[in-house]
N, C-alpha and C positions, 0 to 999 in steps of 0.2 A: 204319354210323353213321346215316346217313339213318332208317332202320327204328326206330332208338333216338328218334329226334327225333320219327317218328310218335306213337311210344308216350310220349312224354313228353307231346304235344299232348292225348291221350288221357286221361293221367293229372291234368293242372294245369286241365283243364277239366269236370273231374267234382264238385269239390269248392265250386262255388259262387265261383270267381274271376274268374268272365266276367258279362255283362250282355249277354241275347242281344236281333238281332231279326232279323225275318223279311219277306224282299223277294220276289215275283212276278217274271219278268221276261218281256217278250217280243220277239222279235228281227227286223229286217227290213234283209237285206241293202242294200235298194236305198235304204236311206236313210243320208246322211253321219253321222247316230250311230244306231247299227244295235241301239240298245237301247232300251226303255223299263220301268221299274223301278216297284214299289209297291211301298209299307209294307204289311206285313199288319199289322191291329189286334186283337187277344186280348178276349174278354167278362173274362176272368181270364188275369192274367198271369204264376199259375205253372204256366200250360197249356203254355208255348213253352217255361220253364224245364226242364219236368217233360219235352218233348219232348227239347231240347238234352242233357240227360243218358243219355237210353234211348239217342238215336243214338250218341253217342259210346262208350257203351259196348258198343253194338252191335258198330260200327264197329268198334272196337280188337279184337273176340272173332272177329269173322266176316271182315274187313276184311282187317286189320295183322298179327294175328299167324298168318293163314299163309302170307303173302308170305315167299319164301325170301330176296328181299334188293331195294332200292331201284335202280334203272337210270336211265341218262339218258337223256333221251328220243330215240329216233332212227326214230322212225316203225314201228317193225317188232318193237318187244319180245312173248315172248311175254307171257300174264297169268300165270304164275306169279308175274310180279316185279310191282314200283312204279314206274309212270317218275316221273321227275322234270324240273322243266323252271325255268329261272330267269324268272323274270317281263319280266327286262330282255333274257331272246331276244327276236334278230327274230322269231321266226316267231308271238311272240302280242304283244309290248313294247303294237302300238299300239292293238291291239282288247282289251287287259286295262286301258289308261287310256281307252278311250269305257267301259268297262265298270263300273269304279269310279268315274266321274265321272256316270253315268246314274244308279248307287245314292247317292253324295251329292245328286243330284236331284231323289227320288223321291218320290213324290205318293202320297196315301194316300187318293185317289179310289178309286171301285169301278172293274174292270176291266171291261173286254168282247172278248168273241172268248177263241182259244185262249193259255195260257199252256206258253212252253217250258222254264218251269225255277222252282227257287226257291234261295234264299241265304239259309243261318243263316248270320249273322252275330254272333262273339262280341267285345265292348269288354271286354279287361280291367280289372279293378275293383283292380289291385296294379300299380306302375310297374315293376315287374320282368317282368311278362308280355307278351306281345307277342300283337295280335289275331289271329284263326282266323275265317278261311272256309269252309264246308261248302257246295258246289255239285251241287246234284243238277239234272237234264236231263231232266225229266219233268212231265206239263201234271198239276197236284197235285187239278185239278177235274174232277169226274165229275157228270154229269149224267143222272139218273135214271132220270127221264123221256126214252122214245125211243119210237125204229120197232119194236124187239125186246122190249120188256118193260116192264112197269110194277113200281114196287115199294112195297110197303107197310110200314107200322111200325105194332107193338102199343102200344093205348092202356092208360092205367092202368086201366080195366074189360076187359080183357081182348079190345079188339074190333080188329080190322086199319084203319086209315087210311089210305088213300093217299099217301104221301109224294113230292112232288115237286121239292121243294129240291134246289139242287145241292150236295153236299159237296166236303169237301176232305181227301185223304188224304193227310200228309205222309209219307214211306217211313223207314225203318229202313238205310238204307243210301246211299251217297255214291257220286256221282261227281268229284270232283277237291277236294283240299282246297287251300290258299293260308294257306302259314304264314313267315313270316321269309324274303318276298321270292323265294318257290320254291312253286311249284307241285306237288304231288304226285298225282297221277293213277291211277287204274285201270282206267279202260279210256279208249276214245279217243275218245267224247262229245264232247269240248272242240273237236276237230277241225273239228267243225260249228258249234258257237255262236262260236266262234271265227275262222270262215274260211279256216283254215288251208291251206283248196286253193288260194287265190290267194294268201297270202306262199309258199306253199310255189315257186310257180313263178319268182318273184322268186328264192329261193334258188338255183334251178335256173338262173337266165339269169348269176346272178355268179357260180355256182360256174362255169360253161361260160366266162366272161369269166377266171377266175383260171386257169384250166386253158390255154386261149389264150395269156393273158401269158406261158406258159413258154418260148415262142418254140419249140416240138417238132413242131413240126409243118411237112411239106415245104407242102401244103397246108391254112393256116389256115381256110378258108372251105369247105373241103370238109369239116373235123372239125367244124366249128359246126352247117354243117346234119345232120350224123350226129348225131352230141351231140343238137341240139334237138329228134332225132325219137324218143328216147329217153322212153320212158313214165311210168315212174314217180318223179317230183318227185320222192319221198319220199327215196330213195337217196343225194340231193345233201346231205341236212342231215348225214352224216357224214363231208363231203371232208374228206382229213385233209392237213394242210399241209408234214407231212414226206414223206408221199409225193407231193407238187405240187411239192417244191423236189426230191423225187428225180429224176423226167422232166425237172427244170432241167439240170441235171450233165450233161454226153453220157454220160460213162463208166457211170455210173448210169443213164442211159435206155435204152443197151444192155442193161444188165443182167435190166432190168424187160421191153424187149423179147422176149429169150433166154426169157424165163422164161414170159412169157403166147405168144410165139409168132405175133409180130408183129410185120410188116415196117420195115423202114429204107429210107430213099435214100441214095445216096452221102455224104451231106453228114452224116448220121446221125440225121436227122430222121424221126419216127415217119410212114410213106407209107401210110397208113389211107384205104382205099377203102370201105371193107364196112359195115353197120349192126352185125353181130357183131363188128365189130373194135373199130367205139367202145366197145360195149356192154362190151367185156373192158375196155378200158382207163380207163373210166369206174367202173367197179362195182371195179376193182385203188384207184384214185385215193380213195372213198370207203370203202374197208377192207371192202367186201364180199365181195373177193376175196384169200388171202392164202396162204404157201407153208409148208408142215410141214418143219420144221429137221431132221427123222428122216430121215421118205421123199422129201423134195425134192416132193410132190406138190402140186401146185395146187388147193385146195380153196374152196368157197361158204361163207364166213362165215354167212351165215343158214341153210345146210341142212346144212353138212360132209358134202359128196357132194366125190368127187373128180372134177375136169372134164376132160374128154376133149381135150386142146388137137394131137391129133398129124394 
């Protein structure tokens, strides 16, 4: 369904429905809005028009249609697919409104220094349509003139001149579009204009806090500090909430025990000593790890290797 919603975006935006324009942007974490945005301004303005079309139908030929299907984002898709991400996730909700709020703010002064990205942006010109974001993650200016080369351009007599202006080359290709409050993705760019390594760890300290509240644990404060030495954030953005009220249940937590091969105390509380012990039971908790209805086997969600638990 998502894939269809691509290809519509593709389709309703070729046809002259939109009013585009075009934003610079540059990024600095260490500052409270970590954005700063320009208007790009056109000599002629069916230059950006004439732009906005070639991409998207770029886009839709090279892009869209050979994604086998659209995914939600969990850190770890391959790129055969699309992720997708709703806008109002944590892991981007507060750095996508400094981000739209920097582009409503945006100054049509000349830039200096590097640029990290730019943004077509389409306003629909029909109340029926709903606006389109193109986000590409790439500094669109090249500068000429360096250490390695000089470059010239032919004059209309036929002579070479030295050309030292800087250009600007928009690309044929997208990294993340933003269509009806959902983010669509292809690769994982946004990670970093985004900062995703620091929500991501937030995600990781409440996932270990909800996992806690299950009361499974003989010692709590021993599974926190296993848990927090636990590497990769990313893992946490799939806890899934039926398997956190499963470890709730005893009968159920035995079971989930039995199966990963993992101790109890008397009392029936998971007695996890080991860093591989959280690591099982953490990466179980997050649907990384899941059991085959056939062979009873214990396998890795992201590699379907079966794991040696004996």
């Amino acid at each position: 369904m998502s894939k269809a919603v691509l290809k519509t975006i593709c389709e309703c935006g070729k046809d002259g429905q939109y009013s585009w324009s075009l934003f610079f942007f540059k990024t600095d974490k260490r500052n409270k809005q970590p954005y700063k945005v320009f208007k790009v301004r056109f000599k002629n303005a069916k230059y950006l028009t004439t732009y906005a079309t070639t991409l998207i139908q770029t886009v839709g030929k090279f892009q869209i249609e050979p994604i086998s299907d659209v995914q939600d984002y969990d850190g770890e898709n391959s790129k055969v697919s699309c992720d997708k991400i709703e806008l109002s996730n944590q892991l981007i909700s507060e750095q996508w409104t400094l981000f739209t709020e920097a582009v409503a703010k945006a100054t049509d002064s000349k830039t200096d220094g590097r640029i990290n990205g730019y943004i077509l942006y389409g306003q629909p010109l029909k109340a029926e349509n709903k606006p389109i974001t193109f986000v590409k993650v790439a500094n669109p200016i090249t500068k000429l003139t360096n250490k390695k080369s000089v470059v010239f351009t032919t004059t209309a007599s036929d002579e070479l001149e030295l050309m030292s202006d800087d250009v600007c080359r928009l690309y044929l290709t997208t990294d993340f579009i933003v269509f009806d409050g959902i983010m669509y993705t292809f690769n994982h760019t946004f990670e970093t204009i985004f900062n995703l390594e620091k929500t991501m760890d937030k995600v990781k300290n409440d996932a270990i806090v909800e996992i806690l509240n299950t009361n499974a644990f003989s010692d709590p404060e021993e599974f926190k500090s296993l848990a927090g030495q636990y590497k990769s954030s990313r893992t946490f953005i799939t806890l899934k909430e039926e398997r956190v009220n499963r470890i709730k249940d005893e009968q159920s937590r035995k079971s989930v025990a039995e199966m990963l091969k993992l101790p109890l105390d008397n009392d029936g509380g998971f007695k996890i000593t080991k860093p591989e012990e959280a690591s099982l039971l953490l990466r179980y908790l997050c649907f990384k790890i899941f059991q085959d209805n056939e062979t009873m086997d214990v396998l890795e969600a992201n590699t379907v290797n079966k794991l040696n638990l004996a």
